[in-house]
N, C-alpha and C positions, 0 to 999 in steps of 0.2 A: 236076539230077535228084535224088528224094531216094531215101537209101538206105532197106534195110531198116530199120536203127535207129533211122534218123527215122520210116520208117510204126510203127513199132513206137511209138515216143513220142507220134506223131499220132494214131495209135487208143487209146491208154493215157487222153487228155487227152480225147478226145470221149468216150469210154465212161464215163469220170469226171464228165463235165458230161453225157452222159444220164442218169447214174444221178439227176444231181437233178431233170432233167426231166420223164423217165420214170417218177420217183420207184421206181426199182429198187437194187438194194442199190448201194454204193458197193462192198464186197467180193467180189461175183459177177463184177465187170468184172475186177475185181485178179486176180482167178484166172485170168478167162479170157484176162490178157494173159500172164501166166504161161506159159500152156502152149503161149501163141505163140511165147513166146520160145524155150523149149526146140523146137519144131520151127522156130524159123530158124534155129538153130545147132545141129546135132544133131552127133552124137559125132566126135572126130577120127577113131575106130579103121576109120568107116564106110568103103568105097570114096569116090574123088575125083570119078568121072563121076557115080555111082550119086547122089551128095551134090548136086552142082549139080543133077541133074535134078530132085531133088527141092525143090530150094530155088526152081527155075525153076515150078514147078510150085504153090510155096505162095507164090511172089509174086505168081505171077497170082491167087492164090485172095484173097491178103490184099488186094491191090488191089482187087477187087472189095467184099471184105467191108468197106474201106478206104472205097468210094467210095460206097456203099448206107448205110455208119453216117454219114459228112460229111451226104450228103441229107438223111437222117434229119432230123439234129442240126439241121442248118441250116433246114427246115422246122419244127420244132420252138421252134429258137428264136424265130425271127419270127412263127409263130402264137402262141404263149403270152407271150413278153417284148418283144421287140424293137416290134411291132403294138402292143399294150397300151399301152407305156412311152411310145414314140411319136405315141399315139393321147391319152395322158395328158400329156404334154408340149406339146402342139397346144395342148390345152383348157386347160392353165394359164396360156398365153403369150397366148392368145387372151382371155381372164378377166384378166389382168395389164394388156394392152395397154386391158382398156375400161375399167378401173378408173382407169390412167392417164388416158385420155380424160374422166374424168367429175370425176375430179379437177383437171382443165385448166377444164374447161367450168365449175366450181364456182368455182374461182380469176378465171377471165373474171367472175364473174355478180358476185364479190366484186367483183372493183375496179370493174365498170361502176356496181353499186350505189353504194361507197363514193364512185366519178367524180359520180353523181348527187346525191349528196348533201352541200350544204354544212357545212361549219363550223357553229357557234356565230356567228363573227362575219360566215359570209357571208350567212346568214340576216338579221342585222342590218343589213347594207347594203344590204339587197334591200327592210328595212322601209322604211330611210330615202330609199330612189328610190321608193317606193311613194307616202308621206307631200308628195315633191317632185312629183310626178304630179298629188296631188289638193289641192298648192295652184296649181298651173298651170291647174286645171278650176275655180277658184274658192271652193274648201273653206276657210274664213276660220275657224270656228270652232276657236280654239287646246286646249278641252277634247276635241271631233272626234280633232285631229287628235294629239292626245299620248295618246290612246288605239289608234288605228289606229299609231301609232309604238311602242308598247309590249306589243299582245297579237298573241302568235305566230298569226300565222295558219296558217302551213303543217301547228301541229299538228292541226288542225280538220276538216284534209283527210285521210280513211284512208288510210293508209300506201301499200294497192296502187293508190291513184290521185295521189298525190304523188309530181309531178316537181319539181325545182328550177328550171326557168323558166315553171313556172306559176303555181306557189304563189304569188308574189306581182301576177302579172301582172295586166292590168287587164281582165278579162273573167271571166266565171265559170265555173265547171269542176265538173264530177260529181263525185257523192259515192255513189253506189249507189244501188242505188232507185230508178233514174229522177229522182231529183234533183239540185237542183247547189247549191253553195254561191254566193252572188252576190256580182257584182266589185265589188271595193275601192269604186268612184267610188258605186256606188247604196247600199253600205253604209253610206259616211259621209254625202252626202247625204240620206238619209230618215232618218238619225241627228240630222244638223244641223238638219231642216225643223222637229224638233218642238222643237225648246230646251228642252232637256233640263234640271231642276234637279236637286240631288244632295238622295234622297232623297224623292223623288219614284217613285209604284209604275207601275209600265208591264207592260202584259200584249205578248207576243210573240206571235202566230200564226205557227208552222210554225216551229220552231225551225232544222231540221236539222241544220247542222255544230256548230251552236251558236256559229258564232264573232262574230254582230251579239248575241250574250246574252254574251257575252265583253266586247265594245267600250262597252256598253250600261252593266254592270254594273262594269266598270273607270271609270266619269263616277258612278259614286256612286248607281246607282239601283238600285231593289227592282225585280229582273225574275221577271215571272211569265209561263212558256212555254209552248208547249203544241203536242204534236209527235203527229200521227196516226198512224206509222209506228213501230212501236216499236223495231224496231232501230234508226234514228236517233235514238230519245228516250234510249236506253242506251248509244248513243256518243255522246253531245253528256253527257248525266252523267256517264259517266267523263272524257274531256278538260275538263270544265270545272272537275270536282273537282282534276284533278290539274294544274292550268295558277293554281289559286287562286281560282276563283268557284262555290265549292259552295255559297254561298249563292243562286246563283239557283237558283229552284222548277221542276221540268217537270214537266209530266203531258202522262202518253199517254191521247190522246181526240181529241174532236172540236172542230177550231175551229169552226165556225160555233155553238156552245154557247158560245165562250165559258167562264168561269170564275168562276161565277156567286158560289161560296164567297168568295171574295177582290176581289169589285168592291163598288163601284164603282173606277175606275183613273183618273190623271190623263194617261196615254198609251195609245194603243192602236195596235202597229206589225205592221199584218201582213204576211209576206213569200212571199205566196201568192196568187193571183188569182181572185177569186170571179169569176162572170160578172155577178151583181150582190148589191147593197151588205146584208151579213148584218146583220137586225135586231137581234139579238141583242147584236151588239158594241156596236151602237150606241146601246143600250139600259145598255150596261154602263159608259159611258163615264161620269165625274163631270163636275160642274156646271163651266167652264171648262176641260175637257178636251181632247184632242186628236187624231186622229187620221188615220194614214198606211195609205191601203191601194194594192194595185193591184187595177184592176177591168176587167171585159171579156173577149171570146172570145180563146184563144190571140194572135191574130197582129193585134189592135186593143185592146191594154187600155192604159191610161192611170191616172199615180198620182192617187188622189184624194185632198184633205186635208178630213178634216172637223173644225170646231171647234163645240163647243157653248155658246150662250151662252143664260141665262134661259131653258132648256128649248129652246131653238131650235138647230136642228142648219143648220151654215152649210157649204156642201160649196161646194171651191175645185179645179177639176181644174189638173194638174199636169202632170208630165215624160209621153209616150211611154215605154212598157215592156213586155217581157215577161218575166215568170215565170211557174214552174210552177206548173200549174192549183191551184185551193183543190179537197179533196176531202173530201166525204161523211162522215162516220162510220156504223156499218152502225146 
């Protein structure tokens, strides 16, 4: 049970912490527990019944008054601190916990990336299974094949589409654009078909990753490119600058134009399917010249090789293929 002088101390302490609540003086409570005090213990000289009665009487008073300031208080605090602090505590913890999460989810994406992506030397032995592939398909030519052994392919491919068991694999794979870079086996074959000399000028049709103007330009020859698509024309120049063959030429335009400035050509390798055979290239070709194209609608086109001799143009059809369409310039 508590005494008087504990309600006395238990109202002194709420009144004290209303006053900050209430924002009411700190000293107005001080007083008015003052003068509590002097009536719960009022004079010895009083009568002894007269005295309880009245103290019976200012217990029940203070009890109430006791139990109306607790309410108070206790309402008071929960609306204004207790609600708020709590209400703020929630949102921190909740802001805390997703921050942790997003920082789990960032640390996942880090090591799934860094999982996906090889080494230096695994890169390298992914060249060197690639080079064993395409002498199992026949690929004989030893300048072919120490070129396709030494120009990184995977950087050819943009980043958000380079996986680690594609990059080197033997099938072709996107590059944006509705394009794709083409696989290993048809790169170095239509690389081999033309016998290639070092120093010798070759025009490219359809550059895109740039990495057959890589292969092309690593066997010693003047590539001249020519890419429709200009954001592929400006990633295939930067990867090729920065990989070491900024001397091959690109220009963005129209293959079936041709590249009339810089021919006649002693190769002509294009890597795009007309549905039939552009005069223009073939016009542009020099005297013992050479060229690889594919031709035909989507899903029946076939390599063609043409070789010019004494003004005579001698067309030799070739492999089953498909690639993407040749297109238009506006």
């Amino acid at each position: 049970m508590i005494t008087i002088r504990g309600r006395f101390l238990w109202i002194m302490t709420l009144r004290l912490s209303a006053s900050l609540i209430f924002r009411v003086s700190p000293l107005a409570h001080i007083l008015r527990c003052r003068s509590l005090l002097r009536r719960l213990w009022p004079a010895t000289t009083e009568n002894k019944g007269w005295r309880e009665a009245k103290a019976t009487k200012r217990r029940t008073y203070l009890s109430a008054e006791f139990i109306a300031l607790y309410v108070r208080c206790r309402i008071k605090i929960w609306t204004k601190i207790l609600i708020p602090v709590s209400a703020c505590m929630i949102i921190s913890l909740l802001f805390t916990s997703c921050e942790k999460e997003n920082e789990s989810d960032k640390s996942v994406v880090k090591k799934s990336e860094s999982s996906t992506q090889p080494t230096n030397s695994g890169w390298i032995a992914m060249r060197e299974t690639m080079v064993k592939q395409l002498r199992a398909y026949k690929i004989t030519d030893k300048t072919v094949l120490e070129a396709m052994g030494k120009v990184r392919r995977h950087m050819y491919i943009p980043e958000e589409f380079r996986q680690d068991e594609t990059a080197y694999g033997d099938h072709p794979w996107p590059i944006g654009h509705d394009q794709t870079i083409s696989q290993p086996y048809i790169v170095a074959y239509m690389t081999e078909k033309m016998s290639l000399k070092k120093g010798e000028k070759l025009l490219e049709v359809g550059t895109g990753s740039g990495y057959q103007a890589a292969i092309i330009a690593e066997m010693g020859v003047n590539v001249y490119s020519i890419e429709i698509l200009p954001e592929l024309a400006e990633h295939a120049r930067i990867v090729l600058k920065s990989e070491g063959y900024d001397r091959v030429k690109i220009l963005t335009g129209d293959g079936y134009k041709g590249w009339p400035e810089h021919a006649p050509f002693d190769v002509i390798l294009v890597a795009c399917a007309p549905k039939k055979l552009p005069e223009a290239l073939v016009d542009q070709l020099k005297e013992n010249g050479r060229m690889i194209i594919p031709v035909g609608e989507k899903f029946a086109q076939r390599l063609v090789i043409l070789r010019k001799k004494e003004g005579q143009v001698i067309q030799e059809d070739d492999l089953p293929v498909r690639f993407v369409p040749m297109v238009h310039g506006e």
